[in-house]
C-alpha positions as CSV (number, residue, x, y, z in Angstrom):
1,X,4.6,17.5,-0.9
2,X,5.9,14.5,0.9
3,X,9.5,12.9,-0.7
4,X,10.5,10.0,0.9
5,X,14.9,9.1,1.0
6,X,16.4,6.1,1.9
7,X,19.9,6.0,2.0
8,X,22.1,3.0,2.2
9,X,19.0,1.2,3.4
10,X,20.0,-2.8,4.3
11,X,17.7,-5.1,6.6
12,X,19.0,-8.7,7.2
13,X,17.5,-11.8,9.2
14,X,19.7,-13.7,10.8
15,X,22.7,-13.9,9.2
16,X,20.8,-13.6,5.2
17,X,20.7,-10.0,3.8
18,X,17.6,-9.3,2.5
19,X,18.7,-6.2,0.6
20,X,22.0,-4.5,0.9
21,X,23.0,-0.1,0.2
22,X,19.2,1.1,-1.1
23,X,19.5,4.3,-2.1
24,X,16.8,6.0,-3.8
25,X,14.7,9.2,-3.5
26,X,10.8,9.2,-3.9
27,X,9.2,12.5,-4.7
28,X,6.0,13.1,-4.2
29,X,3.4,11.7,-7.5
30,X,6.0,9.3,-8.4
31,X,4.5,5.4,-9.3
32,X,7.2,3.1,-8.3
33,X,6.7,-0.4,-8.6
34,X,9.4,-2.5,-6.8
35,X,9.7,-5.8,-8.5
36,X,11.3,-9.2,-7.8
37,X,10.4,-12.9,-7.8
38,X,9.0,-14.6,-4.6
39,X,11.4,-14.1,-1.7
40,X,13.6,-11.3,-3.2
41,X,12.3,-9.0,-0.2
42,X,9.5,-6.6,-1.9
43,X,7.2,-7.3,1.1
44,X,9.9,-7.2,3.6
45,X,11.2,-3.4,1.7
46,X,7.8,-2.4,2.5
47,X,7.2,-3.4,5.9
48,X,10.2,-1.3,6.8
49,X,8.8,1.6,4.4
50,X,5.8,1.8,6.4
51,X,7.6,1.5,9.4
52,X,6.2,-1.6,10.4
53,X,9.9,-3.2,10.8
54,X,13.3,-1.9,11.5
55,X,16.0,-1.3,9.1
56,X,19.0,-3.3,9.9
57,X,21.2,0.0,8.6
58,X,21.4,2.9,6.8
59,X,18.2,5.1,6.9
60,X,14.7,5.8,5.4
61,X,13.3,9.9,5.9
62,X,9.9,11.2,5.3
63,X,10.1,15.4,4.7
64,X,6.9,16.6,4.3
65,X,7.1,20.6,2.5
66,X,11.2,20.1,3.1
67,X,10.6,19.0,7.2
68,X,11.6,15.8,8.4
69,X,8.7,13.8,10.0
70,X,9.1,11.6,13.4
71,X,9.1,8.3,12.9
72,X,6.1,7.6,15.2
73,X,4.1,9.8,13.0
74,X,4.6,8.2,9.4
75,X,1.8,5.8,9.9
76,X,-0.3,9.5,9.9
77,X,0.7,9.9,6.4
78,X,0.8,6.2,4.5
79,X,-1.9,3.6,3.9
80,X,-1.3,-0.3,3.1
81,X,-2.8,-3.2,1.1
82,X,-1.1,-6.4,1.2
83,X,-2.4,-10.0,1.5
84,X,-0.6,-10.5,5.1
85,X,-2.8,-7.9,6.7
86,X,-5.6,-8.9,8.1
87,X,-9.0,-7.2,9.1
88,X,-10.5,-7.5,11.9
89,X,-13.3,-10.6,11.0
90,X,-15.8,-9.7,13.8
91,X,-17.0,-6.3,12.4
92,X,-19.5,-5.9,9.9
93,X,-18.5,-4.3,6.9
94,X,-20.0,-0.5,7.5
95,X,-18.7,-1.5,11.1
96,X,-14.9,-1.9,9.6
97,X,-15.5,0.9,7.6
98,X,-16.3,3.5,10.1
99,X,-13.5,2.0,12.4
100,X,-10.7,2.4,9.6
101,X,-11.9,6.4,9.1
102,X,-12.2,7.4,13.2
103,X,-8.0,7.1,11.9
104,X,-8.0,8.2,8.6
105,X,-10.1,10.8,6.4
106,X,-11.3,9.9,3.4
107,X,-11.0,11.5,-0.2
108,X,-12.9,14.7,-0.2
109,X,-16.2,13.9,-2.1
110,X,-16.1,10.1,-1.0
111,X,-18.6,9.1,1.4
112,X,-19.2,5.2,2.7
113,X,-22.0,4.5,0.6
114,X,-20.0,5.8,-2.7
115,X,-17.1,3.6,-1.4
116,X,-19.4,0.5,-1.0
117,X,-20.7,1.3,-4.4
118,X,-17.2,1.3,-5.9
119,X,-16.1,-2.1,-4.5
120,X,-19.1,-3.7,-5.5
121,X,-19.9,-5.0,-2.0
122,X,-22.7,-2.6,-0.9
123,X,-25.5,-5.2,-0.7
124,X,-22.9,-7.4,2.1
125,X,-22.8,-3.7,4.1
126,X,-24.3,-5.7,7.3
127,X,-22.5,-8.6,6.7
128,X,-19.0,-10.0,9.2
129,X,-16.0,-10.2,7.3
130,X,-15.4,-13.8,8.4
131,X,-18.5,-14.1,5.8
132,X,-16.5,-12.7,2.7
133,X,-13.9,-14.7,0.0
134,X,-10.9,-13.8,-0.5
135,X,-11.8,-11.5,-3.2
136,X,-14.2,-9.2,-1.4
137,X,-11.3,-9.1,0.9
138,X,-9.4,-7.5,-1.2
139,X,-11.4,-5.4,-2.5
140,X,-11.7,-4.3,0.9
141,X,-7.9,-3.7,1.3
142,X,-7.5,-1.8,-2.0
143,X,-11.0,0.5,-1.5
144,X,-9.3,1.5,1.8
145,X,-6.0,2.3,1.3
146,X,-6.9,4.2,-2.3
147,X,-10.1,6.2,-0.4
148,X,-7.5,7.6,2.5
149,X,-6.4,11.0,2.2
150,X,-2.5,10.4,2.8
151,X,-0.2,11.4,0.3
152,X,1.6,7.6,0.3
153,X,-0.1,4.4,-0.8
154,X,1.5,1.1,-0.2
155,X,0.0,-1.6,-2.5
156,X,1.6,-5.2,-2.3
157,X,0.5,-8.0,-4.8
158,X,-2.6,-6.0,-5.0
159,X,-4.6,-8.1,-7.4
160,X,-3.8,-11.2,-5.6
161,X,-7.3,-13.0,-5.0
162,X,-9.2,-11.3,-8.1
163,X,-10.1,-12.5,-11.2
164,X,-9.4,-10.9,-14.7
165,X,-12.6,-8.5,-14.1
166,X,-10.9,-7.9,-11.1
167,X,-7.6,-6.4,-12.3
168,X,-9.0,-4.4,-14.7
169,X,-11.1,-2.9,-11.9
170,X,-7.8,-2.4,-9.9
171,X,-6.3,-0.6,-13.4
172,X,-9.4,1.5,-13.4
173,X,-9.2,2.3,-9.9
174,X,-5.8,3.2,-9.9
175,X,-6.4,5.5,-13.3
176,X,-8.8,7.6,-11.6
177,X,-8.0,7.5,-8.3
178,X,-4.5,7.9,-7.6
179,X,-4.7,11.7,-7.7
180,X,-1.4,12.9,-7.5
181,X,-0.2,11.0,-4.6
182,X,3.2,8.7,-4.1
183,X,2.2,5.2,-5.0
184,X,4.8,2.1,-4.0
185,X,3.3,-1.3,-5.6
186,X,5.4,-4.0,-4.8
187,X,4.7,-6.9,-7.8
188,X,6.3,-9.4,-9.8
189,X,3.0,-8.8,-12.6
190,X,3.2,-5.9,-15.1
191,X,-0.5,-5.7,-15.0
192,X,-0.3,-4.4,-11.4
193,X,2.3,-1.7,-12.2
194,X,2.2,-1.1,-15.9
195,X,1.0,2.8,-14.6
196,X,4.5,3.1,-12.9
197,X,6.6,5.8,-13.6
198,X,9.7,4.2,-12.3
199,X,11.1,0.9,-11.1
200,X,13.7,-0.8,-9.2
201,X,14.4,-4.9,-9.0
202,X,15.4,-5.9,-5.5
203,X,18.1,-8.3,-7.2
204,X,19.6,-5.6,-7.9
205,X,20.6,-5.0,-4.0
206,X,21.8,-8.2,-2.7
């Protein structure tokens, strides 16, 4: 059971504060979705979630069964999707796909040809992912942070770049694959969260 506390959690540039005093506890199964209009900070409060950069103060824990984790071995226990991350364009598809899982395992009972199945780009499997719009993209993203076993998923904007049929394949996805784990979805569009079970507005912090 992973619960995540940040306490008094601030993180300026410059001389701007971003967000100022977070506190907030995340147990583990909780849907948060962290809302806020464009530049409030929801990608920034997830960078430094996934430890991807530093906090300006206070401080963020991960306790996994009640015991602290380092912080050079949260990555171990998170996934991401977010349109600033990219994927690496020279690999094929399956390539990419067996790369991302030398690091993570996948959902017990989820193999690559069930996860090509499920976002609908099985027939591209040989293809580079310079070759693909931004839609199969994402779809990419979201099928590989949902289909790692972690107990933490980290969606930002995550229907940015699909179409209608698109979100309600994210909805679906989310519905039957979230599977008791922590999910964080950063989003200014109730469609993306409207599964939360909680949320905070990073206005609410400056």
């Amino acid at each position: 059971m992973l619960e995540i506390q940040l306490q008094e959690v601030s993180k300026r540039f410059q001389y701007e504060w971003i967000f100022k005093k977070l506190s907030l506890t995340i147990n583990s199964g909780d849907a948060l979705a962290i809302t806020g209009g464009n530049g409030s900070g929801k990608s920034t409060l997830l960078k430094c979630l996934s430890g991807v950069i530093p906090i300006s103060s206070g401080k963020i824990s991960f306790k996994l069964e009640g015991k602290e984790i380092d912080d050079g071995d949260k990555y171990k226990f998170l996934s991401i999707a977010a349109p600033y991350l990219e994927v690496p364009e020279e690999f094929t598809l399956s390539e990419l796909i067996c790369f991302h899982f030398q690091f993570k395992r996948p959902l017990e009972g989820i193999t690559t040809n069930d996860l090509l199945d499920i976002i609908y780009l099985k027939e591209h499997q040989s293809k580079q992912i310079a070759q693909f719009s931004s839609g199969m993209k994402q779809r990419l993203k979201l099928g590989l942070a949902l289909f790692s076993d972690v107990p933490l998923v980290l969606l930002d904007e995550p229907t940015s770049n699909l179409d209608q049929k698109g979100v309600q394949w994210y909805q679906d996805l989310i519905g039957k694959y979230k599977r008791n784990r922590t999910l964080l979805v950063c989003s200014n569009d109730p469609r993306e969260y409207e599964f939360s079970t909680n949320k905070i507005a990073l206005e609410d912090y400056k």
